[in-house]
C-alpha positions as CSV (number, residue, x, y, z in Angstrom):
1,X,-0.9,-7.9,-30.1
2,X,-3.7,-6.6,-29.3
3,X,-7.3,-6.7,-31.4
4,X,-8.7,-3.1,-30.0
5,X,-7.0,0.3,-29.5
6,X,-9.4,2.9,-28.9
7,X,-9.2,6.4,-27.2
8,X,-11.5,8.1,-24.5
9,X,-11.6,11.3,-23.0
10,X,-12.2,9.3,-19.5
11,X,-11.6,6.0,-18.3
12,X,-12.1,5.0,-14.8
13,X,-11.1,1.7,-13.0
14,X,-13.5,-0.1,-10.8
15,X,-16.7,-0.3,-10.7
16,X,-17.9,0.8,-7.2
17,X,-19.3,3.9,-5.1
18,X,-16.3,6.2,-6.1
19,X,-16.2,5.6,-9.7
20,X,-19.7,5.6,-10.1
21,X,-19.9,9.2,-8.1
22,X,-17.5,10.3,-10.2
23,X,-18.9,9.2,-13.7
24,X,-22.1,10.6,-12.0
25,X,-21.2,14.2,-11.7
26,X,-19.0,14.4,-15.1
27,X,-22.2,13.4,-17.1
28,X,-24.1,16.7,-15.3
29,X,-21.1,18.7,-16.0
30,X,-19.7,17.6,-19.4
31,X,-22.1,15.6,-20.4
32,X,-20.2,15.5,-24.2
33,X,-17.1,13.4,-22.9
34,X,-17.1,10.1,-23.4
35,X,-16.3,7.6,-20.2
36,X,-15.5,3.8,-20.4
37,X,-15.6,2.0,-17.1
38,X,-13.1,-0.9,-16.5
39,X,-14.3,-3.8,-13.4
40,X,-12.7,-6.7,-13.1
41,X,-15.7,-8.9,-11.7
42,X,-19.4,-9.5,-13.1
43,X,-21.4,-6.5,-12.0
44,X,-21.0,-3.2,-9.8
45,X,-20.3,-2.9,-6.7
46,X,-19.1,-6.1,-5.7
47,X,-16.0,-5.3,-3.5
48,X,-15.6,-2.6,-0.8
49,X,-18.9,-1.0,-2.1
50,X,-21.2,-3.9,-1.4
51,X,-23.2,-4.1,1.7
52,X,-22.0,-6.8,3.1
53,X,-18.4,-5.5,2.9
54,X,-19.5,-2.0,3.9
55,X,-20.7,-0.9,7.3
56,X,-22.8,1.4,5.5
57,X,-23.2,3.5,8.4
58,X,-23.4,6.3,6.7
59,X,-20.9,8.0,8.6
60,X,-21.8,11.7,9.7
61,X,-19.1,11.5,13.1
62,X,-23.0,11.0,15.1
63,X,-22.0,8.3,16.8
64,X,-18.2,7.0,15.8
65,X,-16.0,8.4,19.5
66,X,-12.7,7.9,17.3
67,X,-13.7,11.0,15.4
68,X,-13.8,13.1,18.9
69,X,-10.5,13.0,21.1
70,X,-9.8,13.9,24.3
71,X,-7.5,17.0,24.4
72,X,-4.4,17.4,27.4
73,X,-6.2,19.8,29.0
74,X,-9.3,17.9,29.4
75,X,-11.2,19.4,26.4
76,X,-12.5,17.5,23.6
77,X,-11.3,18.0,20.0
78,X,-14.5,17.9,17.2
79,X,-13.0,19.2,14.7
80,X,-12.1,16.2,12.8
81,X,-15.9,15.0,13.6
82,X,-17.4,18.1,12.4
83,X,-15.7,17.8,8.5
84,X,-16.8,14.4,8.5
85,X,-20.8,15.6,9.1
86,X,-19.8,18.2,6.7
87,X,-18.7,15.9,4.1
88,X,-21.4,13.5,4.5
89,X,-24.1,16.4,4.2
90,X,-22.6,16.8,0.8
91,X,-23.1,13.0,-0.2
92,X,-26.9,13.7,1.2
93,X,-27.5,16.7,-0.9
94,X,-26.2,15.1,-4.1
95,X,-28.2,12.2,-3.9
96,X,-31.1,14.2,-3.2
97,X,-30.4,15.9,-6.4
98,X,-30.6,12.7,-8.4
99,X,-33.8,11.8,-7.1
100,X,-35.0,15.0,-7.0
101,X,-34.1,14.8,-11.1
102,X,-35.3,11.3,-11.3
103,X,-32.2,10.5,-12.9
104,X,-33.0,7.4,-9.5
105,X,-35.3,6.2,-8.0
106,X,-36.8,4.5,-4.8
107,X,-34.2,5.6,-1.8
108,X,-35.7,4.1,0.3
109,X,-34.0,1.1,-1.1
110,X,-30.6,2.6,-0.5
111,X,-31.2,4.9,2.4
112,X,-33.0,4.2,5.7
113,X,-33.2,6.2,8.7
114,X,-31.8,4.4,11.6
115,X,-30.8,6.4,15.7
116,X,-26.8,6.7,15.9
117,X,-26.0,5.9,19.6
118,X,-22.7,6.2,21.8
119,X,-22.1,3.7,24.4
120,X,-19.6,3.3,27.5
121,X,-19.0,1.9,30.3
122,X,-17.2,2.8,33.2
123,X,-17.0,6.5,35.3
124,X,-13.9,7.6,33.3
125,X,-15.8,6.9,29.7
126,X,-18.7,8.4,30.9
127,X,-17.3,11.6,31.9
128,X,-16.2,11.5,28.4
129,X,-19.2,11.1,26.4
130,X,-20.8,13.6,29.2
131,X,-18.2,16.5,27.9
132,X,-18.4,15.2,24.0
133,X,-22.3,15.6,24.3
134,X,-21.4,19.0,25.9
135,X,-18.9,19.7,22.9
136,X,-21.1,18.7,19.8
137,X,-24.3,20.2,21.4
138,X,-22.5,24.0,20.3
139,X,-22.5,23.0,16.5
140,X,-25.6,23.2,14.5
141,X,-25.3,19.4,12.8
142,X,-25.3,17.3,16.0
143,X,-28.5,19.2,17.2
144,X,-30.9,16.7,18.6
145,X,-28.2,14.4,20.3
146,X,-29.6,13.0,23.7
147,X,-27.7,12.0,26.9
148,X,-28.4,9.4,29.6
149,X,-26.7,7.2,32.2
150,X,-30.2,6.9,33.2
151,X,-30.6,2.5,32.9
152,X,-34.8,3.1,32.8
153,X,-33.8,5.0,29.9
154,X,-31.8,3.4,28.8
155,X,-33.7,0.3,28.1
156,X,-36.2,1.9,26.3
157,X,-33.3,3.2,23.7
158,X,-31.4,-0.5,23.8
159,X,-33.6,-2.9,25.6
160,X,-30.8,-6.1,23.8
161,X,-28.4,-4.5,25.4
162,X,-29.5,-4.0,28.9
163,X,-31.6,-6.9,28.9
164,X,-29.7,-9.4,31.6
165,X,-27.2,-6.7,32.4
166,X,-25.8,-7.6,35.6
167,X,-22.9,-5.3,36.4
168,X,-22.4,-2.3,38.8
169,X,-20.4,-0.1,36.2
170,X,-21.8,3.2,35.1
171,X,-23.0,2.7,31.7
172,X,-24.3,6.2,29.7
173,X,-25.1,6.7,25.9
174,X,-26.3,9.4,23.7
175,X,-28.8,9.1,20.5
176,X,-29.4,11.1,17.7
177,X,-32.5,10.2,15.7
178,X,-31.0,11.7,12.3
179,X,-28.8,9.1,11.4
180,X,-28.8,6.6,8.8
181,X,-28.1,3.1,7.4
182,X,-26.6,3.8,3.7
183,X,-26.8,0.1,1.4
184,X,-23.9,1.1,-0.6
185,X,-24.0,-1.5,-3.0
186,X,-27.7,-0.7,-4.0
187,X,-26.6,3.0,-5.0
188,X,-24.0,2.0,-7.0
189,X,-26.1,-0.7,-8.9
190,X,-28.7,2.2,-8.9
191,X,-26.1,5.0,-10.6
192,X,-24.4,2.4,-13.0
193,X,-28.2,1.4,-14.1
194,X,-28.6,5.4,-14.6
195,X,-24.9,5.6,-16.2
196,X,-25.5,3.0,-19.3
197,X,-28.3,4.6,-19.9
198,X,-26.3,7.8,-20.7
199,X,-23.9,5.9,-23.0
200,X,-20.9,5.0,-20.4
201,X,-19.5,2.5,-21.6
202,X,-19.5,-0.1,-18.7
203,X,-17.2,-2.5,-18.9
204,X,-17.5,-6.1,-17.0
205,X,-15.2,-8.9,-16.5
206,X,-12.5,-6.5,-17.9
207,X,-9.8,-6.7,-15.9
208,X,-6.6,-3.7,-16.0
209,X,-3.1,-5.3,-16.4
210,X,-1.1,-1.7,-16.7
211,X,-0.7,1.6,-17.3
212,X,1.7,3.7,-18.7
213,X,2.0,7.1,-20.6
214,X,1.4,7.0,-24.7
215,X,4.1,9.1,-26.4
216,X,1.0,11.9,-27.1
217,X,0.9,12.5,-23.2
218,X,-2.5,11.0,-23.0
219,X,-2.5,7.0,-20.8
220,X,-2.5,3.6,-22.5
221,X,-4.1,1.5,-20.0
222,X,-4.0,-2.5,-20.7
223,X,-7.1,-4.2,-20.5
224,X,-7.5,-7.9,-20.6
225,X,-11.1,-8.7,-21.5
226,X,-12.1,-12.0,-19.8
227,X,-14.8,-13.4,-21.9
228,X,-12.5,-12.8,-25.3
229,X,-9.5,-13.5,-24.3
230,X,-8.1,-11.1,-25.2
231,X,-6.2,-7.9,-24.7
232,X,-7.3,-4.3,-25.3
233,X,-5.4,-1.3,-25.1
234,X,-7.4,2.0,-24.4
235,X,-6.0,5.3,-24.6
236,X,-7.7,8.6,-21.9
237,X,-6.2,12.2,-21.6
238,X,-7.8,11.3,-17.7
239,X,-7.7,8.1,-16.0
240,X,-9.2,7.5,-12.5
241,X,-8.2,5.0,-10.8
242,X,-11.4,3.7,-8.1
243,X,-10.1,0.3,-7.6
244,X,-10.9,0.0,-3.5
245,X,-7.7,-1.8,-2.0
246,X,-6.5,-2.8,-6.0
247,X,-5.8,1.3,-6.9
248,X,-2.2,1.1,-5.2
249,X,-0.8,-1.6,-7.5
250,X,-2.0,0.7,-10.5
251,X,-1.0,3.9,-9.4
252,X,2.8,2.5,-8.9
253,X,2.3,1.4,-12.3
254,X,1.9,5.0,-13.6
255,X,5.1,5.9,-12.1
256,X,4.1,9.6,-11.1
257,X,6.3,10.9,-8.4
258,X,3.5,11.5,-6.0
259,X,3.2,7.1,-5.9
260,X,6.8,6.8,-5.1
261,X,6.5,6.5,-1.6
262,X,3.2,5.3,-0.5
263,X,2.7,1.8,1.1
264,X,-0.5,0.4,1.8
265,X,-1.1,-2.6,4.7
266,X,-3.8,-4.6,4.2
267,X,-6.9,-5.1,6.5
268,X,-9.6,-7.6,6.5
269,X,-12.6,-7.7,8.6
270,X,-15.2,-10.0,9.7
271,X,-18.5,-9.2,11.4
272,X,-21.3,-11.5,13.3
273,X,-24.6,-11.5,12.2
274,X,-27.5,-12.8,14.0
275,X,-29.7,-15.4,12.3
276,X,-32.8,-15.0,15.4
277,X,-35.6,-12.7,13.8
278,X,-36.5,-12.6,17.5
279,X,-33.2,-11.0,18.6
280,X,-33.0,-8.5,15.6
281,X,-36.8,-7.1,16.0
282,X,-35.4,-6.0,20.1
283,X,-32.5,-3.7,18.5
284,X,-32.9,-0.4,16.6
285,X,-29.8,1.4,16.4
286,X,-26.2,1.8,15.3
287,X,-24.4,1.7,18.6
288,X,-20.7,2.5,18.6
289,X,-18.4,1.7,21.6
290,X,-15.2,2.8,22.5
291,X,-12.2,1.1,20.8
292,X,-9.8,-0.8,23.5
293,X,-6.6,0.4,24.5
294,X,-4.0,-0.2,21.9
295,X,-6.7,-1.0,19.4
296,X,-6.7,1.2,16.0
297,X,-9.4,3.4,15.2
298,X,-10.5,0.5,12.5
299,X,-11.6,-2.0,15.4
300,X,-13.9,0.1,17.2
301,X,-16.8,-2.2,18.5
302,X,-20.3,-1.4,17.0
303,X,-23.9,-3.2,17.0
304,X,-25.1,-2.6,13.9
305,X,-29.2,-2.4,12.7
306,X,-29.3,-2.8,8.5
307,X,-31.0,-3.4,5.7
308,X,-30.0,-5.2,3.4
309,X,-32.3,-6.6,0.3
310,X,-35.2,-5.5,2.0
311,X,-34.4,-6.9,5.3
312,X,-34.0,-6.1,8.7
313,X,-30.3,-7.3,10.0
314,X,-28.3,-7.2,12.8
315,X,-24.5,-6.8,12.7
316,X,-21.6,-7.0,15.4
317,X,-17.7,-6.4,14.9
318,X,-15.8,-5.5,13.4
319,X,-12.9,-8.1,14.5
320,X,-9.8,-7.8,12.0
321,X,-8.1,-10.6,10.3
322,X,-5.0,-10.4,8.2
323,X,-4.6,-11.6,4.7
324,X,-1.3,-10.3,2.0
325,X,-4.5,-9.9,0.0
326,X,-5.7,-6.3,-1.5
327,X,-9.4,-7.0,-2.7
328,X,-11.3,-10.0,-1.4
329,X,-10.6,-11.1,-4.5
330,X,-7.0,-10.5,-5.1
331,X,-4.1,-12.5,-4.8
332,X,-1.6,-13.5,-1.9
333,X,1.4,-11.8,-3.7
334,X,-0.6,-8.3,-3.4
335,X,1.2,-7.0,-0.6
336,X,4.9,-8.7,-0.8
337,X,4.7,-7.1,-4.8
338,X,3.6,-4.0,-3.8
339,X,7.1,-3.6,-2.3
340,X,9.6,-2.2,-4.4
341,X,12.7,0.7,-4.7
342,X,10.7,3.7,-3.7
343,X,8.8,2.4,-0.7
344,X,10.9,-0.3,0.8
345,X,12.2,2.4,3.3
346,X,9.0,3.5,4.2
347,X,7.1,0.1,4.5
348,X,9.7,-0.8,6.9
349,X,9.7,2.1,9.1
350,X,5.8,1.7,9.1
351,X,7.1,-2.6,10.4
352,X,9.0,-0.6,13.1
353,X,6.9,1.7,14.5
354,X,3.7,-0.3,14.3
355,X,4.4,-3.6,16.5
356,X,1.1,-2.6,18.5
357,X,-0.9,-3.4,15.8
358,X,0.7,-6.1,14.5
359,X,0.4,-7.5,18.0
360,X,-3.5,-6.7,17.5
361,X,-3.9,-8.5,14.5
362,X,-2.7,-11.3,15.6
363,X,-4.7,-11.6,18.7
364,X,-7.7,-11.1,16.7
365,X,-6.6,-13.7,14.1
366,X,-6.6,-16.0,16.8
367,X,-10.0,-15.6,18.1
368,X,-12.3,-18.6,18.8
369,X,-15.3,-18.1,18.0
370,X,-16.4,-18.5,21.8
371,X,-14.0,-15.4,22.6
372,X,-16.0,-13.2,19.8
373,X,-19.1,-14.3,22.1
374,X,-17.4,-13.0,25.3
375,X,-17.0,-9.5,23.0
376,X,-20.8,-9.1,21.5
377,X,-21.7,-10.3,25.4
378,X,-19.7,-7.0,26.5
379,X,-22.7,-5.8,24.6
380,X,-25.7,-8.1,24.4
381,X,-25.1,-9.8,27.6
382,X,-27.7,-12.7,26.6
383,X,-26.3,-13.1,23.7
384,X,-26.0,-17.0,22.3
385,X,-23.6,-18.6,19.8
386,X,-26.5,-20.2,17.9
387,X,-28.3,-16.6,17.2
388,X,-25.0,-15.6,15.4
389,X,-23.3,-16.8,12.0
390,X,-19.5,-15.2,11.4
391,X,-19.4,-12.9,7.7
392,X,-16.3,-12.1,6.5
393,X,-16.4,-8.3,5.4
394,X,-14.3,-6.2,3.1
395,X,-10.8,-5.8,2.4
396,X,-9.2,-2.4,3.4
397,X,-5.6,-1.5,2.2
398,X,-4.2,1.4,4.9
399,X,-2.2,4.1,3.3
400,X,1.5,4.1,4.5
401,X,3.1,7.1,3.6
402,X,6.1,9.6,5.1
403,X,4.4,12.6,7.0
404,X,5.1,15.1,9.4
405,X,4.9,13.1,11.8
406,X,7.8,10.5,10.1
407,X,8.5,8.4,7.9
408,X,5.9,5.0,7.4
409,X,3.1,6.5,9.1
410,X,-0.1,4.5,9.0
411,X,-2.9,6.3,7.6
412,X,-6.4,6.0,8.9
413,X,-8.9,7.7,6.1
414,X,-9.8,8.3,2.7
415,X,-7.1,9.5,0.7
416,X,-7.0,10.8,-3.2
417,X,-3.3,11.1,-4.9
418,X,-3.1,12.8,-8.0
419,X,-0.3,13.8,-10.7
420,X,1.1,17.3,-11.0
421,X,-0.9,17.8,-14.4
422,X,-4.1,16.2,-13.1
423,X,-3.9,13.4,-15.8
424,X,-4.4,10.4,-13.5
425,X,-6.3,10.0,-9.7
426,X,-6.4,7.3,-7.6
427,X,-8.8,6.6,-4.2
428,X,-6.5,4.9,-1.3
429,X,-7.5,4.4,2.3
430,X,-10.9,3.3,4.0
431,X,-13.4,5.1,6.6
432,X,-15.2,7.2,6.2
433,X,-14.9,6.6,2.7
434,X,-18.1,5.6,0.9
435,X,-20.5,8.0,3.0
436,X,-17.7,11.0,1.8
437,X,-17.5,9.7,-1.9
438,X,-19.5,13.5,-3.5
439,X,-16.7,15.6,-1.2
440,X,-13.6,13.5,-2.4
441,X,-15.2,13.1,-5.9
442,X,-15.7,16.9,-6.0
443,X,-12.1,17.2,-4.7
444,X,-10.6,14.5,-7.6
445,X,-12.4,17.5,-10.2
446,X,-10.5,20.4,-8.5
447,X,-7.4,19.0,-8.8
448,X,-7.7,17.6,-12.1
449,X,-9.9,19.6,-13.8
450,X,-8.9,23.3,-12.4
451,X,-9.6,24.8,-15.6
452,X,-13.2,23.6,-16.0
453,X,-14.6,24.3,-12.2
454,X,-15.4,28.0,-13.3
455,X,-18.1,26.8,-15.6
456,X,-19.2,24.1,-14.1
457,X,-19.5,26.2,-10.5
458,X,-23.4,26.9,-11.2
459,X,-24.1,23.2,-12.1
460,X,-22.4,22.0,-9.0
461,X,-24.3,24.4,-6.4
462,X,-27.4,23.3,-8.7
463,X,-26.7,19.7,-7.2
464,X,-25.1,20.7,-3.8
465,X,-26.4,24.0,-2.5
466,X,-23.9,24.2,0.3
467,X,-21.1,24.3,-2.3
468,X,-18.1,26.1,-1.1
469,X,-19.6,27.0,2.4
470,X,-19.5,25.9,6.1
471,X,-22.8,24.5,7.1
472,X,-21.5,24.9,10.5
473,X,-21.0,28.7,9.7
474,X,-24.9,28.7,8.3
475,X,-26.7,27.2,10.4
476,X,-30.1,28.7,8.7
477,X,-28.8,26.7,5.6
478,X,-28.1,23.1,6.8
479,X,-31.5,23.4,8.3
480,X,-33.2,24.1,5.0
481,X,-30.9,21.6,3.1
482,X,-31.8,19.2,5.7
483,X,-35.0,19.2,5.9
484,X,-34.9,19.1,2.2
485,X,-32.7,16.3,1.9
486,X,-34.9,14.2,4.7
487,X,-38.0,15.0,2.5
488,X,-36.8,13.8,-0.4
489,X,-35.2,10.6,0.3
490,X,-37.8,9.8,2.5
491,X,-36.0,9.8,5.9
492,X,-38.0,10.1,9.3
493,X,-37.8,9.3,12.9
494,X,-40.1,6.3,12.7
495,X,-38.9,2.7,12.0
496,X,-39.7,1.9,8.7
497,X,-42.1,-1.1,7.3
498,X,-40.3,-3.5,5.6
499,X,-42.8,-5.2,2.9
């Protein structure tokens, strides 16, 4: 038996961006509950959060051409690129908020400005990005975005990647200088720092071994605390569950009828990072390509400019692997014993209909390292093996779930699933994820906390202004919110001085 049984009004599992939004926005709302916070490794942030598991791209749909598809008729779809800029305004306002309110400080050490740039190759892609420009130039949050298949240009915007280009083949890109290169981890180090200092009770090296329903309606959840040895048992009338690729195991576990069938496939990326100072001071951008044919969304090609503890870097990739594991640090039984009664059906059909991407993943599995040259050479064409170390990056779990469109279709987003009486959320999926956590955080409250978001409706446009509006529909208004939000976490055009 157990030593502890205590009782919460909130206890959330993980310790990452999404739990940490979350924990964030209840303490400005109802700042009387009382939140404990559950993570399973020594500190915040350490799995899909952290930078160097995170693209950190700060996704806004500026540059990612997944996000824009080409219609039958020729036309190009933005739609699913506009929410995205939508959502990510949202994350921009809210953490403008907190430093506005000092409740943090410094972001510039979690925010930088960085150009988001398109690139393709070939007359067929080009045509594309030509008609995409075209597309997002109508809507007020891509204003600014640049075209040219000009190569003078063209070097001045890449000069790494033109330098030694050899071929014939049209190449064109666009650049927007509003983007930016979001250190993930560092916020959520920065919010839990602000957190404990509001009385959350953070949790470390606590890791969740159930949960169930308490005869009072309320959620026992089974801790075991690894410094103890020991178990716990903590009761919540509300328990999120934020655990990156680790949340489906738990929400089956709860046994709600909206887990019952939902799979989840396992994803694991590695990305090469260039060890020349040289080669990284030539490159300023986030350039996104254009995935191959047959390639999912997850694998589009990007070169990368970060910062990370204080330091300019330079990223290429992603390139999948494949691991049964959930969470870089999970077990090799995660997948096979997240199988069972209710989703067999569906995990299979998902088997069925998704040989193209098992095919993928086991060409990319196979890689030599000398083939992942020949792919950053697609875009540095200089590029040397020596410059470049191999990292490997986070783990993503993809939601497999019966749709619309069938039964085990693979999902490719962020995903929240929630019980009928709100008493229990969990965060499944991957991109755009981190950059949207305020939108899907503000979306875990509606659907679990209906009868609070009259009250708290003045708070929350206190923090986001744009609150239940289009900024695409107010144009005036996502101009003053963004020059606001650039003013206060210190975003601008220029490169900025690393010390």
């Amino acid at each position: 038996m157990s030593n502890l049984q205590e009782k919460t009004d909130v206890i959330l599992i993980g310790a990452g961006v999404m739990s940490a939004t979350l924990a964030t926005l209840l303490k400005e709302l109802a700042p009387e509950w009382e939140i404990k916070v559950f993570e399973k490794l020594e500190s915040a942030g350490e799995e899909s959060s952290n930078e160097w598991n995170n693209a950190g791209t700060g996704h806004a749909a500026l540059c990612e051409l997944n996000y824009t598809s080409e219609k039958a008729d020729g036309t190009i779809d933005i739609s699913k690129a506009v929410k995205v800029n939508e959502q990510f305004q949202i994350s921009r306002q809210f953490w403008s908020y907190l430093v506005k309110s000092n409740l943090i400080q410094n972001p510039e050490e979690f925010i930088m400005p960085i150009p988001h740039m398109s690139m393709v190759q070939g007359e067929e892609n080009v045509a594309f990005l030509k008609k995409r420009l075209e597309a997002l130039s109508k809507n007020p949050l891509f204003e600014g975005m640049e075209f040219s298949d000009d190569p003078e240009k063209l070097k001045e915007w890449i000069p790494l990647i033109m330098e030694g280009r050899t071929s014939n083949e049209p190449i064109a890109a666009t650049k927007i200088d509003s983007g930016t290169d979001v250190n993930f981890g560092a916020l959520t180090r920065m919010l839990f720092d602000y957190l404990k200092n509001q009385q959350v009770e953070v949790n470390y090296k606590h890791s969740v071994e159930g949960i169930k329903r308490a005869k009072d309606g309320s959620w026992e959840v089974k801790v075991h605390d690894h410094d103890a040895c020991k178990m716990e048992y903590h009761y919540a009338k509300f328990v999120f569950i934020g655990g990156g690729g680790g949340s489906l195991p738990l929400l089956q576990q709860t046994g709600i009828p909206e887990s019952k069938q939902i799979g989840g496939f396992p994803v694991s990326g590695l990305f090469m990072v260039c060890n020349n100072p040289e080669v990284i001071e030539k490159h300023h951008a986030k350039v996104y390509g254009k995935a191959k044919v047959g390639a999912p969304p997850m694998s589009v090609p990007h070169l990368d400019t970060r910062y990370i503890d204080n330091r300019k870097s330079l990223l290429f990739g992603p390139f999948a692997g494949f691991t049964p594991k959930f969470l870089k640090t999970g077990s090799n039984l995660d997948l096979i014993s997240s199988v069972n009664l209710n989703n067999v059906i569906t995990m299979l059909a998902a088997g069925a209909k998704e040989m193209a991407l098992t095919k993928y993943l086991i060409q990319q599995v196979m890689l030599t390292k000398e083939q992942r040259l020949e792919e950053l050479q697609e875009f540095i064409p200089n590029a040397k093996s020596e410059d470049w170390d191999m990292v490997v990056a986070g783990q993503r779990v993809q939601v497999i779930k019966d749709t619309a469109a069938g039964k085990g279709t693979l999902q490719f987003g962020t995903e929240v699933v929630s019980a009928a009486d709100g008493s229990v959320a969990a965060l499944l999926g991957a991109s755009p994820g981190a950059s949207t956590a305020v939108h899907v955080m503000l979306e875990v409250l509606q659907k679990c906390f209906p009868q609070h978001m009259k009250e708290w409706e003045g708070k929350i446009k206190e923090m986001i202004p744009s609150y239940g509006l289009s900024l695409t529909d107010h144009p005036e208004l996502f101009k003053e919110i963004h020059r606001s939000t650039e003013s206060t976490l210190c975003l601008s055009e220029k490169e900025p001085v690393l010390i």
